[in-house]
C-alpha positions in Angstrom: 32.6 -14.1 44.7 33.8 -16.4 47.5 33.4 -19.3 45.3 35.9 -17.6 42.7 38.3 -16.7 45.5 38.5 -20.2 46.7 39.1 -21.4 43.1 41.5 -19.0 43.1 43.8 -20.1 46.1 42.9 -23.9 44.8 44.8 -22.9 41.3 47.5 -20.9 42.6 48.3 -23.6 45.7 48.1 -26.3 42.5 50.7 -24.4 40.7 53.3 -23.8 43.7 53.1 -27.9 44.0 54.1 -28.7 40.4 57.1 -26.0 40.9 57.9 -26.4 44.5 61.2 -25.4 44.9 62.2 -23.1 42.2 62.7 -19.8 42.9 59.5 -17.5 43.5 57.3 -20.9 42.6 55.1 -19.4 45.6 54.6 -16.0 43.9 50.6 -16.7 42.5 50.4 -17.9 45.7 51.3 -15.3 47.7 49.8 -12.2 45.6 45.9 -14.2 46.1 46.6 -13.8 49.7 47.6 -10.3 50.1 44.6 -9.4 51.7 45.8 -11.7 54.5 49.1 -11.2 54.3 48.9 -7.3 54.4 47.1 -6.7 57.6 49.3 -9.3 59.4 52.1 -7.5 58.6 50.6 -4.4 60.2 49.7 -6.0 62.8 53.1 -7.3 63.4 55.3 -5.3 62.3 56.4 -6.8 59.5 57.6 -9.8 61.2 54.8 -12.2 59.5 55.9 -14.8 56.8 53.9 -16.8 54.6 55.6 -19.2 52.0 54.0 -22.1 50.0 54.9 -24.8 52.5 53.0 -23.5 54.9 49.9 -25.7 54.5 48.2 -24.4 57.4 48.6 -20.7 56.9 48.1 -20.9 53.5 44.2 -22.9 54.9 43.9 -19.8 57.6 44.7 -17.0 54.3 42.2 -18.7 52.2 39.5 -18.8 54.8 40.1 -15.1 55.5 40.5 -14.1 52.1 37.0 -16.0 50.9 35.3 -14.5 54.1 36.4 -11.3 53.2 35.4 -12.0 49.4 32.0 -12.7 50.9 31.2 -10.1 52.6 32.8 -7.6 50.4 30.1 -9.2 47.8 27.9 -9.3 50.0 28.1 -5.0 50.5 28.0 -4.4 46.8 25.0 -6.6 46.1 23.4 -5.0 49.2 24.1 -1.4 47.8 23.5 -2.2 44.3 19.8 -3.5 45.4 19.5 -0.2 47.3 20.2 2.2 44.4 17.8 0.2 42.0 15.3 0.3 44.3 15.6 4.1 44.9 15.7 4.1 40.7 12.3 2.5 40.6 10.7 5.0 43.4 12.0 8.1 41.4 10.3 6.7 38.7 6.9 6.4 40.0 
């Protein structure tokens, strides 16, 4: 899930180079790192910006963002192991 994540940012970030400055040529970019984005803006009140030019946020967002994949991933294959294993028990 990580893995897709980071191929994720990778494609986006590819596409805001071949249209850097147009208008919203950051967009992709910025909706794959709204779950980096969001909580910063919390956290700040609103006073957190992230733009395509921004190489090293944009490195920070998909680090946090693939972690976040991970362990997310990591949850539901945790549960999902869980409830099949409670499936065979019941059966037996």
């Amino acid at each position: 899930m990580a893995f897709l994540y980071a191929a994720a940012f990778v494609a986006a970030y590819v596409d805001y180079v071949g249209k850097a400055g147009e208008w919203l040529a950051d967009l992709p970019l910025l909706l794959v790192a709204l779950p980096f984005t969001l909580p910063l803006n919390l956290v700040t009140n609103g006073a957190f910006s992230l733009s395509g030019d921004e190489t090293f946020k944009i490195v920070i967002a998909a680090i946090f963002c693939c972690a976040l994949a991970y362990g997310v991933g990591a949850l539901v294959e945790f549960l999902a192991r869980k409830l099949v294993r409670l499936a065979l028990q019941a059966r037996s």
